[in-house]
FIKOLZA-1660 file (N, C-alpha, C; in steps of 0.1 Angstrom, whole numbers, plus 5000, padded with zeros to 4 digits):
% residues 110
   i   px   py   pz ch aa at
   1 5077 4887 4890  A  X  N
   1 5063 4890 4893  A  X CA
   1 5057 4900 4885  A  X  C
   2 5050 4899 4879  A  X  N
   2 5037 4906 4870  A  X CA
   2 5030 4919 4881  A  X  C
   3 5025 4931 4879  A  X  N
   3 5026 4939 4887  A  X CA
   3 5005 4931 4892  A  X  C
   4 5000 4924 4883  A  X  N
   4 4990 4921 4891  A  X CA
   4 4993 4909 4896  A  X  C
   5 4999 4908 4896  A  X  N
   5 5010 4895 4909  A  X CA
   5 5009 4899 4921  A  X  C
   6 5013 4912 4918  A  X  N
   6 5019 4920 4935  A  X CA
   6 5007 4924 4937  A  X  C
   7 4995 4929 4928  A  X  N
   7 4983 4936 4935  A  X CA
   7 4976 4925 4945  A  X  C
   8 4975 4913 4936  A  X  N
   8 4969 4902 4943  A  X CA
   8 4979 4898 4956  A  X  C
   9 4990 4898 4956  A  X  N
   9 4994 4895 4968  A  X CA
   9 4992 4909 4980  A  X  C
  10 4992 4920 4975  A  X  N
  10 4992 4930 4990  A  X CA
  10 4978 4926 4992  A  X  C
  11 4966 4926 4985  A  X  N
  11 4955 4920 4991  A  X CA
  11 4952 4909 4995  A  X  C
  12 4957 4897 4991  A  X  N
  12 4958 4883 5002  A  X CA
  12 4965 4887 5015  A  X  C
  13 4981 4891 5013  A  X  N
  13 4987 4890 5026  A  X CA
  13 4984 4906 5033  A  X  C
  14 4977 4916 5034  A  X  N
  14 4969 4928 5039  A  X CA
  14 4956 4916 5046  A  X  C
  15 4948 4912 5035  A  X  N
  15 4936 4906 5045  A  X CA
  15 4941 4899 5054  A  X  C
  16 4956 4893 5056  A  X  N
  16 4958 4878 5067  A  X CA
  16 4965 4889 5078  A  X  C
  17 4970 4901 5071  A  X  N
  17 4977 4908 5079  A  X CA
  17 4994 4902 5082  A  X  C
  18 4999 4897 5074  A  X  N
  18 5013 4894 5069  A  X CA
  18 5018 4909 5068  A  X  C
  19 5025 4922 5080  A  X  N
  19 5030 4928 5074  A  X CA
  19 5044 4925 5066  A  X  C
  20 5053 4923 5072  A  X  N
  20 5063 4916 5064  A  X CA
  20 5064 4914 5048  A  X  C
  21 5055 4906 5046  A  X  N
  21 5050 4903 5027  A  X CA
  21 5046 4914 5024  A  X  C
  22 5036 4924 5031  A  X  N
  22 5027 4932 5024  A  X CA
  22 5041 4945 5023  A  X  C
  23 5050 4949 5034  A  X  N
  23 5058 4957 5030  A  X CA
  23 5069 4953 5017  A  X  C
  24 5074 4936 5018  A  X  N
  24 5082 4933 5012  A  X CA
  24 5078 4938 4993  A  X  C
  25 5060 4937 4989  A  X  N
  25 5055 4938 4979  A  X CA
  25 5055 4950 4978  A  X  C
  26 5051 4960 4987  A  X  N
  26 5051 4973 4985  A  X CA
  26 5066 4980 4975  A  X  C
  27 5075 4977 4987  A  X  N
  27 5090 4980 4980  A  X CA
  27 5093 4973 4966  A  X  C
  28 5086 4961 4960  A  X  N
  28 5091 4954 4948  A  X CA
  28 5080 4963 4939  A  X  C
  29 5068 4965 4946  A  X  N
  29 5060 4975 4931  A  X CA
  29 5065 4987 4928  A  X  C
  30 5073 4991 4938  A  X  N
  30 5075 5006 4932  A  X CA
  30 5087 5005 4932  A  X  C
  31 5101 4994 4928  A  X  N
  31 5109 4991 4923  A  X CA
  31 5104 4985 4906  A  X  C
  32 5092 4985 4904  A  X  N
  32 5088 4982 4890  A  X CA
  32 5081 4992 4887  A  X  C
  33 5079 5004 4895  A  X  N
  33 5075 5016 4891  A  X CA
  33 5065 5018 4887  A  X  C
  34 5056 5010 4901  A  X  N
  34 5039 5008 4895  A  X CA
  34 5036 5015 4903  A  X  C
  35 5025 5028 4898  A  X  N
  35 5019 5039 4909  A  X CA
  35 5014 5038 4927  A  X  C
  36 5020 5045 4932  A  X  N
  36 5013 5043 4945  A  X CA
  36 4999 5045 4945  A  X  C
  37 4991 5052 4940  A  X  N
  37 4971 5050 4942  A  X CA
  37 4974 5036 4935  A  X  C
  38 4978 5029 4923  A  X  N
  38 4972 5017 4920  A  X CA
  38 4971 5010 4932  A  X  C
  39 4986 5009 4941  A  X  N
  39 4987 4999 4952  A  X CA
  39 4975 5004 4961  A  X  C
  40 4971 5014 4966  A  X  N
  40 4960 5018 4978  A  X CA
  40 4949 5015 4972  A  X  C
  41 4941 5018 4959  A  X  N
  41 4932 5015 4953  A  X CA
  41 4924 5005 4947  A  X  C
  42 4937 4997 4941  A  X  N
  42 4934 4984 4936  A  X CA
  42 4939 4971 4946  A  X  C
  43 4943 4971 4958  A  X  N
  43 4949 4962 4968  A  X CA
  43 4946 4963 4979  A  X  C
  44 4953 4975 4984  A  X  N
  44 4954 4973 4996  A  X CA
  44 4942 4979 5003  A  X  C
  45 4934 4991 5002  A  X  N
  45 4920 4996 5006  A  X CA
  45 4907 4986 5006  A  X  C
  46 4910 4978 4991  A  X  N
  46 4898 4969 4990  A  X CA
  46 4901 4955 4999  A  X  C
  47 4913 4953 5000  A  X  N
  47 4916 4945 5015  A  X CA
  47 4910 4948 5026  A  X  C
  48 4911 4959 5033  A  X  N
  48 4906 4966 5042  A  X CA
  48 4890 4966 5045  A  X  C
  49 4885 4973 5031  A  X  N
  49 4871 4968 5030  A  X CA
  49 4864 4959 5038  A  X  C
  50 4874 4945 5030  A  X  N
  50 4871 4931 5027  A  X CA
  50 4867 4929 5044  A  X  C
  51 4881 4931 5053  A  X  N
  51 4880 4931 5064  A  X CA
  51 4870 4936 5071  A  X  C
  52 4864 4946 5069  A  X  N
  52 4858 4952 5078  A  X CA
  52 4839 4944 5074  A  X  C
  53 4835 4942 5063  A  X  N
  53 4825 4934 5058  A  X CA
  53 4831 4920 5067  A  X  C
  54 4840 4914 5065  A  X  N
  54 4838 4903 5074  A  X CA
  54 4841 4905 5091  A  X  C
  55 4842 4914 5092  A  X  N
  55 4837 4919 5107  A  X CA
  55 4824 4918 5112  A  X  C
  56 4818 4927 5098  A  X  N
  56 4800 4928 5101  A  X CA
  56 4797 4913 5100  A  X  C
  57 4798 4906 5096  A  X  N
  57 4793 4893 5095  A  X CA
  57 4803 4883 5104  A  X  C
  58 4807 4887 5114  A  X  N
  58 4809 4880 5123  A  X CA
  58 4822 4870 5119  A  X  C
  59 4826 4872 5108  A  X  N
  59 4839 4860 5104  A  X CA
  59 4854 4866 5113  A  X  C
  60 4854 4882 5113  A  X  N
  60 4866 4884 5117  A  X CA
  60 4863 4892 5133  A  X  C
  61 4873 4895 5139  A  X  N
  61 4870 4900 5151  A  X CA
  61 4880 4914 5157  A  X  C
  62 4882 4915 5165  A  X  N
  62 4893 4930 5163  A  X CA
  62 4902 4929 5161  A  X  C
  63 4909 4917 5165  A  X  N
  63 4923 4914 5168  A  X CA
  63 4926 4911 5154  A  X  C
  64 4917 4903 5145  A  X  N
  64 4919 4905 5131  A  X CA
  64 4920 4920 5123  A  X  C
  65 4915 4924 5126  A  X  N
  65 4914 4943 5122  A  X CA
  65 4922 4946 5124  A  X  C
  66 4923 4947 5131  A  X  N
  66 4939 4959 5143  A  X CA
  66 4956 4959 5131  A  X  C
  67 4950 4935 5131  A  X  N
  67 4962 4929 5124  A  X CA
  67 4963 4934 5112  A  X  C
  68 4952 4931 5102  A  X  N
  68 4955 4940 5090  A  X CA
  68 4955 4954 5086  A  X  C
  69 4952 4961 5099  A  X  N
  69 4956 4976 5094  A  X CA
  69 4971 4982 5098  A  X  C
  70 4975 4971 5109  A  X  N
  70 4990 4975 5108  A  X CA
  70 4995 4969 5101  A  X  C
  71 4990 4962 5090  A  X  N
  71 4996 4955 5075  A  X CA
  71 4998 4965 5067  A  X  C
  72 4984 4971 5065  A  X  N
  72 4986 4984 5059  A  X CA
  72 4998 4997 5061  A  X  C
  73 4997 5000 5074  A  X  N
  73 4998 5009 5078  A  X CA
  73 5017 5007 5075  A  X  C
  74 5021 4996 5079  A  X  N
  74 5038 4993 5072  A  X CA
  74 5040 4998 5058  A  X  C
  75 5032 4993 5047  A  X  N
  75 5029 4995 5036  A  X CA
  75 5029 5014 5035  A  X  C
  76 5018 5019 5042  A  X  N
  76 5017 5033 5042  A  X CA
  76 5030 5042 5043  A  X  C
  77 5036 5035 5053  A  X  N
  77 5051 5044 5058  A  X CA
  77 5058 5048 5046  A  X  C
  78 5056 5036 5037  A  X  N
  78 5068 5035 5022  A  X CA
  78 5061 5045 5015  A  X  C
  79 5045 5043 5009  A  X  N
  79 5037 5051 5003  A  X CA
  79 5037 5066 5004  A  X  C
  80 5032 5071 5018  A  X  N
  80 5032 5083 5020  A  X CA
  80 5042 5092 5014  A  X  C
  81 5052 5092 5016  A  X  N
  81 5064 5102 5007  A  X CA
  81 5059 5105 4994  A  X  C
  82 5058 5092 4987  A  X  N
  82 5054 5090 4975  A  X CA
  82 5047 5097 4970  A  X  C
  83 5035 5097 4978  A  X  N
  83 5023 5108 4975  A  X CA
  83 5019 5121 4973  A  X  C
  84 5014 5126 4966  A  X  N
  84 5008 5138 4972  A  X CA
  84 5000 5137 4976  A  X  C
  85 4995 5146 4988  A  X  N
  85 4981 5146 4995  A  X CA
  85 4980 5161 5001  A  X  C
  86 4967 5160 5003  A  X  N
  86 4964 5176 5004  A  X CA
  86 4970 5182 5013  A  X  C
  87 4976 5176 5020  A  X  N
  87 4981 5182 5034  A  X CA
  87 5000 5185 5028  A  X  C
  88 5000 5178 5016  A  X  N
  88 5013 5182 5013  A  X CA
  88 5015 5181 4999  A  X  C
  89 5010 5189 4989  A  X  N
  89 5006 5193 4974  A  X CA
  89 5018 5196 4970  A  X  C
  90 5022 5187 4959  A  X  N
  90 5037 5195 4950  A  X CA
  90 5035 5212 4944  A  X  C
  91 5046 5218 4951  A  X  N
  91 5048 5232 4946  A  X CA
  91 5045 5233 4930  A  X  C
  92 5042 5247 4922  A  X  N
  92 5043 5251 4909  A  X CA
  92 5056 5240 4903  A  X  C
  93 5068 5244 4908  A  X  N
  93 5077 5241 4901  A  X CA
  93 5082 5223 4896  A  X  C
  94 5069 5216 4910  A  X  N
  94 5076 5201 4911  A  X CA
  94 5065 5191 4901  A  X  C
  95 5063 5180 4900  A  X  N
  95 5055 5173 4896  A  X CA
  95 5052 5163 4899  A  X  C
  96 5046 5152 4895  A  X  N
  96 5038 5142 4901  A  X CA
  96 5053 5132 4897  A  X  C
  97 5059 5130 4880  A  X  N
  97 5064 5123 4880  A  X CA
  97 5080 5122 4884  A  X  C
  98 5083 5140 4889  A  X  N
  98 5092 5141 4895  A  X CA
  98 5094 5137 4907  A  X  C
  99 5084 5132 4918  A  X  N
  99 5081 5129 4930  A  X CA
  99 5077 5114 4931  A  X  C
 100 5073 5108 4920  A  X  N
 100 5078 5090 4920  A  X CA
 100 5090 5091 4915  A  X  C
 101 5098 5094 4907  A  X  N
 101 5110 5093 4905  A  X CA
 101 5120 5095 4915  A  X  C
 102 5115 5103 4928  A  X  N
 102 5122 5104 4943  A  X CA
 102 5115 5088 4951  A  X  C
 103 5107 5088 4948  A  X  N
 103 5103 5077 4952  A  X CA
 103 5105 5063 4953  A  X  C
 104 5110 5062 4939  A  X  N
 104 5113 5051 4935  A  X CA
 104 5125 5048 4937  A  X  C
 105 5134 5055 4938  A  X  N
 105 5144 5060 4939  A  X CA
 105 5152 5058 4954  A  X  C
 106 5142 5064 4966  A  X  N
 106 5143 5061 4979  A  X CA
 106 5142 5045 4980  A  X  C
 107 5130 5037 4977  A  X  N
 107 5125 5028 4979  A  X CA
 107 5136 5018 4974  A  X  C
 108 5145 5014 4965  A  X  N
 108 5154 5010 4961  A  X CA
 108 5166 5011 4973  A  X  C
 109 5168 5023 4975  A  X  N
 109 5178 5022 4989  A  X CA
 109 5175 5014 5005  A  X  C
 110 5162 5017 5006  A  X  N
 110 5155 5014 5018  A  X CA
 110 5157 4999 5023  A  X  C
% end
């Protein structure tokens, strides 16, 4: 799979709410060592979007919601480590690529 293989699939199976696929893609992108914001950024958030615009227009309804944010939110479990976020900023000494390289690293074991 091509890594815009996997973008397009966390955003098909995120909007149907397939957690299963969307975790299974998660763990194969960052076994190819494709950034975690690409996957939030370019996939899985604009899924989410998607969802919530077809809420306002009446296509989807909660139970569809609910469904693809615990799509997400599977996905997130793997992600978050991965990340830095303000609530947990790499020290002076650490760095961004040293902290996917733990990442990628866990995610292979997992």
């Amino acid at each position: 799979m091509t890594p815009d293989d996997i973008l397009k699939g966390l955003y098909d199976e995120t909007l149907v709410g397939n957690g299963p696929a969307v975790l299974d893609l998660t763990h194969q992108a960052l076994s190819m060592e494709m950034a975690p914001g690409d996957l939030l950024f370019d996939a899985l958030i604009p899924a989410l979007e998607e969802v919530g615009a077809r809420f306002e227009r009446g296509d989807f309804f909660v139970p569809e919601m609910l469904i693809a944010g615990r799509a997400m939110a599977g996905s997130m479990e793997v992600l978050r480590p991965c990340s830095p976020t303000p609530a947990c900023r790499p020290s002076a000494s650490s760095s961004w690529a040293r902290s996917r390289a733990t990442c990628t690293t866990s995610a292979r074991t997992s």
